[in-house]
C-alpha positions in Angstrom: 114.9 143.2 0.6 114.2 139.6 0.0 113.5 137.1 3.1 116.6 135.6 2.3 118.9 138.6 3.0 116.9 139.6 6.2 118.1 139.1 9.4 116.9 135.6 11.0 115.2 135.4 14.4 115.1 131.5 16.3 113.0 131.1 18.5 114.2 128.7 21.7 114.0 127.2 24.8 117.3 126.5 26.4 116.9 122.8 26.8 115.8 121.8 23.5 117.8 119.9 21.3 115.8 120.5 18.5 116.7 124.4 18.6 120.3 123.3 19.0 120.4 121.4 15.9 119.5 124.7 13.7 121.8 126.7 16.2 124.2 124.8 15.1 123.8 125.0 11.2 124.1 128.7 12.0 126.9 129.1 13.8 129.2 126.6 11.6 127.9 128.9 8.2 128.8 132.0 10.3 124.7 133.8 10.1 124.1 136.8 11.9 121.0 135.6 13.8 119.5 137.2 16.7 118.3 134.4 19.5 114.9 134.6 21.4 114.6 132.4 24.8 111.0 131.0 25.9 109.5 128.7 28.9 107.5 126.2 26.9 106.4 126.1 30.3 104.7 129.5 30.3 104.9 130.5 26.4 103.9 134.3 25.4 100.8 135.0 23.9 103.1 136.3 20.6 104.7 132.4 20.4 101.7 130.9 20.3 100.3 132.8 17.5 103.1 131.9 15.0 103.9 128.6 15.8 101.4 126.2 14.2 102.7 123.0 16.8 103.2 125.0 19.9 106.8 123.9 19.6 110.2 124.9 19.6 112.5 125.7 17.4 110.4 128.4 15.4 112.9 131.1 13.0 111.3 134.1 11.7 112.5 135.6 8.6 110.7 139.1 8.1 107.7 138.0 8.4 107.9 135.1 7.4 108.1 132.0 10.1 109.4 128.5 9.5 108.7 125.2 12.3 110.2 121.9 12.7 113.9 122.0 12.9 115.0 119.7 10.0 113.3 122.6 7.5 115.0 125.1 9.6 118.5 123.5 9.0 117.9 122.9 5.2 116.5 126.7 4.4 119.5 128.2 6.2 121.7 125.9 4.3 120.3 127.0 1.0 120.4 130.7 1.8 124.3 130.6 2.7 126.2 128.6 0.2 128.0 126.2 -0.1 125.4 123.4 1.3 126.4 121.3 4.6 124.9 118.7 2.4 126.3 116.1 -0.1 126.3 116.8 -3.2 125.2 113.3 -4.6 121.2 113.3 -4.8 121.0 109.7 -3.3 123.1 110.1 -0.8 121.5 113.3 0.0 118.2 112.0 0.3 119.4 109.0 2.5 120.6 111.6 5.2 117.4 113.8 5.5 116.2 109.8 6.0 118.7 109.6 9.5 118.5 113.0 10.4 114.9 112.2 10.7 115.9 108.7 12.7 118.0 111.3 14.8 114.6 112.7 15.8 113.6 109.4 17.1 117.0 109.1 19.1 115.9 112.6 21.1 112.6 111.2 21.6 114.1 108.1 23.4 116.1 110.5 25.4 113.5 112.3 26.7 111.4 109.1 27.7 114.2 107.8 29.5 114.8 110.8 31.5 110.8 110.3 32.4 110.7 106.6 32.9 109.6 106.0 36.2 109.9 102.4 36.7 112.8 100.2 36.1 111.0 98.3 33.8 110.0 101.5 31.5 113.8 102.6 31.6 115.1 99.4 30.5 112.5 99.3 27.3 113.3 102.8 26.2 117.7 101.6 26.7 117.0 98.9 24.8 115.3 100.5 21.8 117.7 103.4 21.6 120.7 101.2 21.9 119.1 99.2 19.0 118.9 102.7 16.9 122.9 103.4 18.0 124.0 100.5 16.3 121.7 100.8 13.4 124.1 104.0 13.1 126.6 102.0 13.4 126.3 100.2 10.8 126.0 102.9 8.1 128.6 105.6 9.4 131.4 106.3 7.2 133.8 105.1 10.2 135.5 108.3 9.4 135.9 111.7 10.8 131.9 112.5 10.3 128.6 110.6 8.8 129.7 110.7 5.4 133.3 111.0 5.8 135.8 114.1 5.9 133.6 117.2 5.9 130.9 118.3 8.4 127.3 117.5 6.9 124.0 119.0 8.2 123.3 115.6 9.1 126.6 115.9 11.7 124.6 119.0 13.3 121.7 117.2 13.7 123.0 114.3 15.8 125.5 116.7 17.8 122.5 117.3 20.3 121.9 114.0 20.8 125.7 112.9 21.5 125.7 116.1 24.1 123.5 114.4 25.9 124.6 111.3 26.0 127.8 112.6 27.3 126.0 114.6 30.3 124.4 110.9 31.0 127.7 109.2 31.2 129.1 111.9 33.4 126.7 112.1 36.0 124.6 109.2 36.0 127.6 106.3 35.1 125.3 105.7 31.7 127.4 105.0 28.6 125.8 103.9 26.1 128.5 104.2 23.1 131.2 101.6 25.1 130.4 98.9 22.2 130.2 101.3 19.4 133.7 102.1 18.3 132.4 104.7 15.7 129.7 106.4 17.2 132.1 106.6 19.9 134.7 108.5 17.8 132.1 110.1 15.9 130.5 111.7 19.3 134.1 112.7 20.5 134.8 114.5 16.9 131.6 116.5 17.5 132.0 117.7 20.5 134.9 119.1 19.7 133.7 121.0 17.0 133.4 124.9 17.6 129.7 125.0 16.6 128.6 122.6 18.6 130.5 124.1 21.6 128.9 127.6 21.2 125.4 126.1 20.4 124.1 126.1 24.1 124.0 128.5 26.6 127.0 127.9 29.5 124.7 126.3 32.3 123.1 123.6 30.1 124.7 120.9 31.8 123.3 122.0 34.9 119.8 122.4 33.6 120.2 119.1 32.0 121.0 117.1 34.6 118.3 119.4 37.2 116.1 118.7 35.3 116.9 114.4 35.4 116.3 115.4 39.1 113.4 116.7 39.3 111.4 114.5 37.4 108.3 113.4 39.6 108.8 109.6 40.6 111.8 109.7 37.6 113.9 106.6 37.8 117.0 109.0 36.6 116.5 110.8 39.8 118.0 109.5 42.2 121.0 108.3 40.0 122.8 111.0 38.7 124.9 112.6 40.9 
């Protein structure tokens, strides 16, 4: 049986948004994928002898194991056709460049959730609001990045967007009010039936504990 017809394995932790992206990418192409939950916290001896980083999402293919969830996304993609990506070469290659950016957004998200000073909050807003309307200025303006149909780049940001909407909720942090089509462009993603079934029910609440229990986190005593 060759890798590509065995049955894939992910490796996750529940909070990661990296794991979600290639979750996903699996769920929208309909894989059979069994789903393995970690603490990073605490990982078992077993994860940290195939995963090179020590990181999250890892997918095991026989015995075969791929890291870093932008890889992830594109080998399942070229395993179950069609692709999730364009078809044009350039404009292909100019959305592995913003899924990569997207990486940068999740970054910000996580230092802002562990800013502990005003001042450190207000640096990390104000460089991921300057990322958001960098998007802004490249989206299609239509239903998804590129335009009508869902793109692996659309997966890829979907974590991000989640997010963002948990912020809004619960701490009064909107960061999209200016942005007419990131706005419609989170709404549309949201919606989507992958994205829905990507994360375990009780994410929001492990989300937003989590903003709470940062030590000395500025987020803390915000959110609600």
């Amino acid at each position: 049986m060759s890798n590509s017809a065995k049955k894939m394995e992910l490796i996750s932790f529940k909070l990661c948004p990296f794991v979600q992206r290639a979750v996903i990418v699996l769920k929208k192409k309909e894989v059979d994928f069994d789903i393995t939950y970690i603490d990073l916290s605490n990982p078992p001896e077993w994860f940290e002898q195939i995963s090179p980083l020590g990181k999250v999402p890892v997918l095991k293919v026989g015995k075969e194991v791929l890291f870093e969830s932008s890889v992830i996304q594109e080998y399942v993609d070229e395993v179950t056709p069609p692709s999730l990506h364009p078809q044009d070469p350039l404009i292909k290659a100019k959305n592995r460049a913003w899924i990569s950016f997207g990486g940068d957004l999740n970054v910000d998200l996580f230092k802002l959730a562990h800013a502990t000073s005003e001042a450190d909050f207000e640096q990390v807003r104000e460089q991921m609001t300057g990322r958001l309307h960098k998007l802004e200025e490249v989206h299609s303006g239509k239903r998804f990045f590129n335009g009508k149909d869902f793109c692996l780049i659309d997966a890829a940001f979907a974590p991000f967007f989640m997010r963002l909407a948990y912020l809004a909720d619960a701490c009064d942090l909107n960061f999209l009010t200016d942005l007419p089509k990131m706005r419609k462009w989170a709404e549309t993603l949201l919606a989507e039936e992958c994205v829905q079934n990507s994360v375990v029910p009780e994410l929001p609440q492990m989300y937003l504990g989590m903003l709470r229990n940062v030590d000395g986190g500025y987020l803390a005593g915000r959110c609600q």
